[in-house]
C-alpha positions as CSV (number, residue, x, y, z in Angstrom):
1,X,17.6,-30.7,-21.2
2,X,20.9,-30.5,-22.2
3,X,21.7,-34.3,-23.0
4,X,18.3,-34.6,-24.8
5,X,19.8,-31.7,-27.0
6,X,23.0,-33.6,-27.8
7,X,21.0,-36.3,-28.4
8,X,19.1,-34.8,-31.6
9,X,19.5,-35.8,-35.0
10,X,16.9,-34.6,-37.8
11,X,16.0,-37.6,-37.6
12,X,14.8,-38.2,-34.2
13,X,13.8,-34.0,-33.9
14,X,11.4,-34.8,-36.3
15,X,9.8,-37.9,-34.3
16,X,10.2,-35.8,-31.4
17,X,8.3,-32.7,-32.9
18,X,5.6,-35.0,-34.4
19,X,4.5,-36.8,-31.2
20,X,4.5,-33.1,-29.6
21,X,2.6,-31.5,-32.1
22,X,0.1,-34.4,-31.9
23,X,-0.7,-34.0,-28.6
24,X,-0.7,-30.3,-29.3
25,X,-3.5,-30.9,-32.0
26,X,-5.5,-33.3,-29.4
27,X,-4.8,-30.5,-27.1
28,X,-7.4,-28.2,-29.7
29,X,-4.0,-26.3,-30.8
30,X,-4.4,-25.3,-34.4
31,X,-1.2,-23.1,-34.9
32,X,2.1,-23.2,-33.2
33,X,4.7,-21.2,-33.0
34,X,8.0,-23.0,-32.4
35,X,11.2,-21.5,-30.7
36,X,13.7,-23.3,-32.8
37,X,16.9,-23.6,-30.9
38,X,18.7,-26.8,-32.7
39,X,19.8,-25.4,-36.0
40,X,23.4,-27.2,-36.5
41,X,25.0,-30.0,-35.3
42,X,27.3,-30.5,-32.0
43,X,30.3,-27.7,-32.2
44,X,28.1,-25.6,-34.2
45,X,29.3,-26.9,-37.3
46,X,26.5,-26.6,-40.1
47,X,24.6,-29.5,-42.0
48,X,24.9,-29.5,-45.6
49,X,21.2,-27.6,-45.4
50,X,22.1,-25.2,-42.9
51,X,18.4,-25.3,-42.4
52,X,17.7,-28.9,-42.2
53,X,17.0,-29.0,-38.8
54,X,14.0,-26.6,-39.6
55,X,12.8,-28.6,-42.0
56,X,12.1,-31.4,-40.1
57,X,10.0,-29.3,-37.8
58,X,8.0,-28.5,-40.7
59,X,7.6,-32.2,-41.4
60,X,6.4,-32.7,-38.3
61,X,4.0,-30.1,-38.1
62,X,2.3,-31.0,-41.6
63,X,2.3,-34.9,-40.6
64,X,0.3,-33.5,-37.1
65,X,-1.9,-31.2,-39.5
66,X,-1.2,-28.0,-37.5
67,X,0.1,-24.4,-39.2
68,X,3.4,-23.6,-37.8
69,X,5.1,-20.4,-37.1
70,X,8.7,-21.5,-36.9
71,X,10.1,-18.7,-34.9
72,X,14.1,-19.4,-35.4
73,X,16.0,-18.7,-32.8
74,X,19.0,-16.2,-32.4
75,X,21.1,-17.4,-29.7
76,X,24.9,-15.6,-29.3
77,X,26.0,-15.2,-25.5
78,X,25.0,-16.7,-22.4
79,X,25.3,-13.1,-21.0
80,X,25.4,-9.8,-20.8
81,X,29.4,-9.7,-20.5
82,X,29.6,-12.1,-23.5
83,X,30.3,-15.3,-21.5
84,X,30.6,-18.3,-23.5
85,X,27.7,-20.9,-24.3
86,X,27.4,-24.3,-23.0
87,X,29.1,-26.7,-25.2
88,X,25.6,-28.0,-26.2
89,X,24.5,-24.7,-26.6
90,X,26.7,-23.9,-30.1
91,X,24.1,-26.0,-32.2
92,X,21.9,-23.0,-31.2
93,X,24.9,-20.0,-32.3
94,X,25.7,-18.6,-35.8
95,X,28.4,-17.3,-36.2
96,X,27.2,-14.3,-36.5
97,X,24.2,-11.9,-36.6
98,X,23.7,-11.0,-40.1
99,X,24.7,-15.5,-40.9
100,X,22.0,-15.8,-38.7
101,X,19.5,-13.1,-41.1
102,X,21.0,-15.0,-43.7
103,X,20.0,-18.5,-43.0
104,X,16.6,-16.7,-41.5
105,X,15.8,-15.5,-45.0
106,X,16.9,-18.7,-46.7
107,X,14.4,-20.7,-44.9
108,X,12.1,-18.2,-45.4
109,X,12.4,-18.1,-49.1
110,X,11.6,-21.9,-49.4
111,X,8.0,-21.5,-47.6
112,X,7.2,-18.0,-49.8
113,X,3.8,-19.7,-50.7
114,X,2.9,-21.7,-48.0
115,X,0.1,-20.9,-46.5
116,X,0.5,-23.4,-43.7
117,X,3.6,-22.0,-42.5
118,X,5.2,-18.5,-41.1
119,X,8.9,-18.1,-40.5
120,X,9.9,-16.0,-37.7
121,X,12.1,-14.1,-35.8
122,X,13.1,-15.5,-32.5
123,X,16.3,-13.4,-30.6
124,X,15.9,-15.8,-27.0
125,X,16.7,-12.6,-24.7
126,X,18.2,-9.4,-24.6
127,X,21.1,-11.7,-22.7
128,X,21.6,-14.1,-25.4
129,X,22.0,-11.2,-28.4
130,X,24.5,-8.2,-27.8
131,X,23.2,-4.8,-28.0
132,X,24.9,-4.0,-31.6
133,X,22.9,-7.5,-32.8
134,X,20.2,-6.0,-31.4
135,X,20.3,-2.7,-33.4
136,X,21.3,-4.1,-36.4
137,X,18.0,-6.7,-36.1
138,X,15.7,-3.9,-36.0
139,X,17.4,-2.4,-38.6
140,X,16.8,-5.3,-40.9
141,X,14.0,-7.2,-39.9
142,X,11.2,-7.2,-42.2
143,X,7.7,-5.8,-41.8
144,X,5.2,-8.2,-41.0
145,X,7.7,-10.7,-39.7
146,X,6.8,-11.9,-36.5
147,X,9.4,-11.3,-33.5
148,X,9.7,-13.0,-30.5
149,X,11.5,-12.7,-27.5
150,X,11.6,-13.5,-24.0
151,X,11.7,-10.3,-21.8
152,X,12.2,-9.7,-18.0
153,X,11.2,-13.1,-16.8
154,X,13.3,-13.0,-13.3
155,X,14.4,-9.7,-11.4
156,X,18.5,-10.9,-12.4
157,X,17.8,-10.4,-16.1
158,X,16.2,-7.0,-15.4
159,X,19.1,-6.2,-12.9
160,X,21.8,-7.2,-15.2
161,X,20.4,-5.3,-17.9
162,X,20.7,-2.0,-16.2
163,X,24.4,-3.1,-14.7
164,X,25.2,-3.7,-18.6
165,X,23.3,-0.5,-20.5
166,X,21.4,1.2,-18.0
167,X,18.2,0.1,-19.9
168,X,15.1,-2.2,-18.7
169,X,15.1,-5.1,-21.4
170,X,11.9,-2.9,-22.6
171,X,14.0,0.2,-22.9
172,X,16.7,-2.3,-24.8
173,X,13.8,-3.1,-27.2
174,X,12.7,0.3,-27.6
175,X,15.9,1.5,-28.4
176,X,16.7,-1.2,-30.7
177,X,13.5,-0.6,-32.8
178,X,11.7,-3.9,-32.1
179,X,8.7,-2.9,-30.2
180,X,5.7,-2.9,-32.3
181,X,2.5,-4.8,-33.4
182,X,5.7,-7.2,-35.1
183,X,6.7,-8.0,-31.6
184,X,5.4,-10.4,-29.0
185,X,7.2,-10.2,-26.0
186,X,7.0,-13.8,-23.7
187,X,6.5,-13.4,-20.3
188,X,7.1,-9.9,-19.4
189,X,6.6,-10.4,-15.7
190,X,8.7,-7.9,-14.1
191,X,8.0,-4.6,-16.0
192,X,8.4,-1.5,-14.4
193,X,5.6,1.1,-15.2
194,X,7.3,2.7,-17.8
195,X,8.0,-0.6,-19.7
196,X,4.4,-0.6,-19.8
197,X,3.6,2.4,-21.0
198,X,6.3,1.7,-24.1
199,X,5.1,-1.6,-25.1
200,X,1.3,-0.2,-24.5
201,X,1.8,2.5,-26.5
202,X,3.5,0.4,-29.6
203,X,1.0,-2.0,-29.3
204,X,3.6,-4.6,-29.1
205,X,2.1,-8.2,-27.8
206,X,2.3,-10.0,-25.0
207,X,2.4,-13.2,-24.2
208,X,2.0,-15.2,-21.5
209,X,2.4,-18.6,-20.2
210,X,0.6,-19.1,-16.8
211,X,1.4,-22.6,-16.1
212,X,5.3,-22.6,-16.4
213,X,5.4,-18.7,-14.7
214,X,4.0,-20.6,-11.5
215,X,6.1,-24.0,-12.3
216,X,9.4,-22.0,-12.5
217,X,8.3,-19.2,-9.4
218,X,8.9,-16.6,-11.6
219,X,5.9,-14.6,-10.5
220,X,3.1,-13.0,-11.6
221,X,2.9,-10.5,-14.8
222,X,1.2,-7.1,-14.8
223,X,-1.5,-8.7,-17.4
224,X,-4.4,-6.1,-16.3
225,X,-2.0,-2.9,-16.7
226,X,-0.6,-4.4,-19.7
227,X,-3.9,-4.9,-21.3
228,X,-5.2,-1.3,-19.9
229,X,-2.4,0.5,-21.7
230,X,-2.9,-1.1,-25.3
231,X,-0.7,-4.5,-25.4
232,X,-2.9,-7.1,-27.0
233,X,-2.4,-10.8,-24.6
234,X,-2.0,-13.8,-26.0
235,X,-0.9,-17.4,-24.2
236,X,1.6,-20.0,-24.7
237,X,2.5,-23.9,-23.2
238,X,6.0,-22.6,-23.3
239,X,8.1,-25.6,-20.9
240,X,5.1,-28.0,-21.8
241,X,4.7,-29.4,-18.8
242,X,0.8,-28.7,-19.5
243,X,-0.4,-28.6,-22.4
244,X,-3.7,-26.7,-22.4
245,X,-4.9,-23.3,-23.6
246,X,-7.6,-23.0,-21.3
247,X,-5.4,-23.0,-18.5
248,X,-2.6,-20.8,-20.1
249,X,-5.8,-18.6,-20.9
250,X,-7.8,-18.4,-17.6
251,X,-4.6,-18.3,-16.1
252,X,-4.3,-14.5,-16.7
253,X,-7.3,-13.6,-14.9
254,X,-6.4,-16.4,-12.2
255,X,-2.9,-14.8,-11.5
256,X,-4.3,-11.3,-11.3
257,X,-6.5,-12.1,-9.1
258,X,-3.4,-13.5,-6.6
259,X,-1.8,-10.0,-7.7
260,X,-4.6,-7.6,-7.0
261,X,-6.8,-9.5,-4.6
262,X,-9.6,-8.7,-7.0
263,X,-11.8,-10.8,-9.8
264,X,-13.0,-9.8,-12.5
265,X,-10.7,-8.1,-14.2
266,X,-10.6,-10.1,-17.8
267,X,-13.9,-11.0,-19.5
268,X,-14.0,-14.6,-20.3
269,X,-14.5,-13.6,-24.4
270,X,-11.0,-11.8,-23.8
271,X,-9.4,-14.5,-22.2
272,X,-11.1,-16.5,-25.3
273,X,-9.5,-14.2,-27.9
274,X,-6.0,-14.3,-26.0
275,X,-5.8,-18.0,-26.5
276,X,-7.3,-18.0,-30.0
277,X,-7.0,-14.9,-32.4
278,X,-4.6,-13.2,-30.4
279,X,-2.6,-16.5,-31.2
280,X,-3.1,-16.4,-34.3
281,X,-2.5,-12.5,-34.8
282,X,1.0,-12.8,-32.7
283,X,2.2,-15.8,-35.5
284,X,1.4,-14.0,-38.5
285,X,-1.7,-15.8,-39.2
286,X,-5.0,-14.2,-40.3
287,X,-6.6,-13.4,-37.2
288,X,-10.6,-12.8,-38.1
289,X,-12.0,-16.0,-36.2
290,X,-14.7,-17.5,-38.2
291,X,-15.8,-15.4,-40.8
292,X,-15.6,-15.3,-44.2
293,X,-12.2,-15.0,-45.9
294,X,-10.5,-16.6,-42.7
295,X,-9.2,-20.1,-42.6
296,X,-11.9,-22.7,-41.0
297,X,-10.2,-23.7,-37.7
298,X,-11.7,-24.7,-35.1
299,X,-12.5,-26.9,-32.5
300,X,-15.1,-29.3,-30.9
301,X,-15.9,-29.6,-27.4
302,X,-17.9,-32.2,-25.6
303,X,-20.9,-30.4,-24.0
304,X,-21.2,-34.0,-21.7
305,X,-18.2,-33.4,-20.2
306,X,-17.9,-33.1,-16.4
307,X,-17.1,-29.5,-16.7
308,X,-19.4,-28.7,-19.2
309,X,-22.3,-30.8,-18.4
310,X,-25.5,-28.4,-17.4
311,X,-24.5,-25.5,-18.1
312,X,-26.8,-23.3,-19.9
313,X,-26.4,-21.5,-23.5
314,X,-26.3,-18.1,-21.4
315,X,-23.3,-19.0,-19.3
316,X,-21.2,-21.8,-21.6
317,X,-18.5,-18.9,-22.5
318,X,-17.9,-19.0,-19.7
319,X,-17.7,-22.7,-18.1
320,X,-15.4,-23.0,-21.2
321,X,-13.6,-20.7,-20.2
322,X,-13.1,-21.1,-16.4
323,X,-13.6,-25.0,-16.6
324,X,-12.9,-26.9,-19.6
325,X,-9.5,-28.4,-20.0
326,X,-7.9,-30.3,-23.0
327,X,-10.0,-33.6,-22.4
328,X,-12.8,-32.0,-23.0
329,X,-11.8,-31.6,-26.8
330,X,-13.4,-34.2,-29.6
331,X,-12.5,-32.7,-32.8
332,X,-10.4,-30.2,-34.2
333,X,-10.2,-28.7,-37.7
334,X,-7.4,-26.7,-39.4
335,X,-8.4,-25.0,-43.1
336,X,-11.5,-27.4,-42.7
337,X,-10.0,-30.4,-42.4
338,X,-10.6,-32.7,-39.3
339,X,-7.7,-33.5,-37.5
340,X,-8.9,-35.1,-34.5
341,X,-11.6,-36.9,-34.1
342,X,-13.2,-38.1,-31.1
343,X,-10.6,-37.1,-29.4
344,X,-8.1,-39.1,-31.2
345,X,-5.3,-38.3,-34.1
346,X,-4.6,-40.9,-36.8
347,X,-0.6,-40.0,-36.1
348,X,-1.1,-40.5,-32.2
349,X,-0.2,-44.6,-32.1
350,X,2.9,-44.7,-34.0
351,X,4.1,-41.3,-32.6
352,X,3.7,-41.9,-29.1
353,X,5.6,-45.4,-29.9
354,X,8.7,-43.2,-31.5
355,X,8.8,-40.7,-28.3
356,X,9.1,-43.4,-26.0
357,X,11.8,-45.3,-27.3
358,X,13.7,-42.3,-28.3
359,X,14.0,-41.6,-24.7
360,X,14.5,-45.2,-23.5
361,X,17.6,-45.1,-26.0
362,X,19.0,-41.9,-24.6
């Protein structure tokens, strides 16, 4: 991961981005939201845009047709006791919290009027910012600006974190000011009940990513509880190694059901809205589904397909649901305008040609 970082230039991030964002679309992804970690060159040292890197993604995302919630990254320590980044790692740093907020609101400034695009808020952990940048980032971030952050993935970060300020990451949050229906939280998996109650009770979001939480063994989130005490769900493809909502989505009932021994515990329409408007409500998007006054995307899906073949109007929620994948997606349409069709992207060809040989080259 590291050498493909180095390895970056705006020019190739771009490429990159585009073939990803492709297959997203091809995927039946409408929105993104992108942890943007590559903001400067090797060292740290700034390009004459200090948000050029940005940019580029926001290239990519318009040439793949999605809307893009570019959730910029705030990356500072690689611990609790301040140890010092990977060498790679300082294209991620500013040098400070409030350069960081600076560059944030810079960036943010030259999409004021897009309506394709949402800048973000993106501190990586409660490990990777110190408590004071914390505190001064829910003192300053802006209502309505989407936050997110990856919380209590493994046991160690949760362990450290109470070595360090005798707080849960939750409790770090809460004390910093950032839980709230402005905060998704990503992952989550190892909350302790009073976490639960806190980001219940703020309605913070959660978000969760079923399909690299198995891949990495980091275990399985308290989705049901979560959900019981007020947190609306959502789902990312986080690491990417799949790329498909229906898994990331079906996925929360699936793990729960390992967890509790029990089924049944998530309707398919909520597992439906977690992939979709919850989405879309986490990235700062408008969030009403298809109705009137709400941006026309959506998606088609081939009712011939495999999984879907046969099954009748009554039950189809749910064979989408619990048995369609990505492949089973034809069309796609963001604002109204197709993207895919037949299961194909105009984009696809040359970008999958650009992602190849930029990794041949590395």
């Amino acid at each position: 991961m590291y050498e493909m970082a180095a390895s970056l230039t705006p020019e190739s991030y771009e490429s990159i981005a585009t073939a990803v964002f492709i297959e997203m679309a091809m995927a039946g992804v409408t929105t993104v939201g992108e942890f943007h970690y590559l903001h400067h060159q090797m060292g740290g040292v700034p390009y004459a845009d200090p948000n050029e890197m940005s940019h580029a993604l926001v290239r990519a995302a318009r040439t793949a047709g999605l809307r893009l919630c570019l959730l910029d990254a705030g990356y500072f320590t690689a611990g609790f006791d301040e140890q010092p980044l990977h060498p790679v790692q300082e294209r991620f740093r500013d040098p400070s919290i409030e350069s960081w907020l600076e560059r944030v609101r810079m960036l943010s400034t030259s999409y004021h009027n897009a309506t394709d695009v949402v800048v973000g808020l993106a501190p990586h952990s409660v490990r990777a910012v110190t408590m004071q940048g914390l505190r001064i980032l829910g003192q300053r971030q802006v209502p309505g600006i989407p936050v997110h952050i990856h919380v209590s993935e493994q046991p160690a970060e949760n362990q450290e974190c109470l070595e360090a300020t005798s707080m849960t990451p939750t409790g770090l949050l809460a004390e910093s000011g950032l839980l709230g229906q402005h905060t998704t939280l990503v992952h989550a998996t190892h909350l302790t009940e009073s976490d639960i109650e806190l980001i219940g009770s703020t309605a913070t979001r959660v978000c969760f990513c079923a399909t690299t939480e198995r891949d990495l063994a980091d275990g399985l989130g308290p989705a049901a509880a979560l959900s019981s005490a007020g947190a609306p769900l959502c789902v990312g493809s986080d690491s990417h190694a799949v790329i498909d909502l229906f898994e990331e989505a079906r996925g929360i009932e699936l793990h729960q059901r390992l967890a509790s021994g029990r089924r049944g515990l998530f309707a398919p329409s909520d597992l439906l809205a977690a992939a979709t408007t919850g989405g879309s409500a986490s990235l700062g998007f408008p969030d009403g589904g298809l109705m009137v006054g709400s941006p026309a995307d959506f998606l088609v899906l081939d009712r011939d397909s495999p999984r879907l073949n046969g099954a009748p109007g009554a039950e189809l929620l749910d064979a989408v649901v619990f048995a369609a994948t990505a492949s089973d997606v034809t069309d796609v349409f963001v604002g109204g305008n197709r993207v895919v069709t037949d299961g194909e992207h105009p984009g696809w060809p040359g970008a999958r040609h650009a992602l190849r040989d930029h990794l041949v080259e590395r």
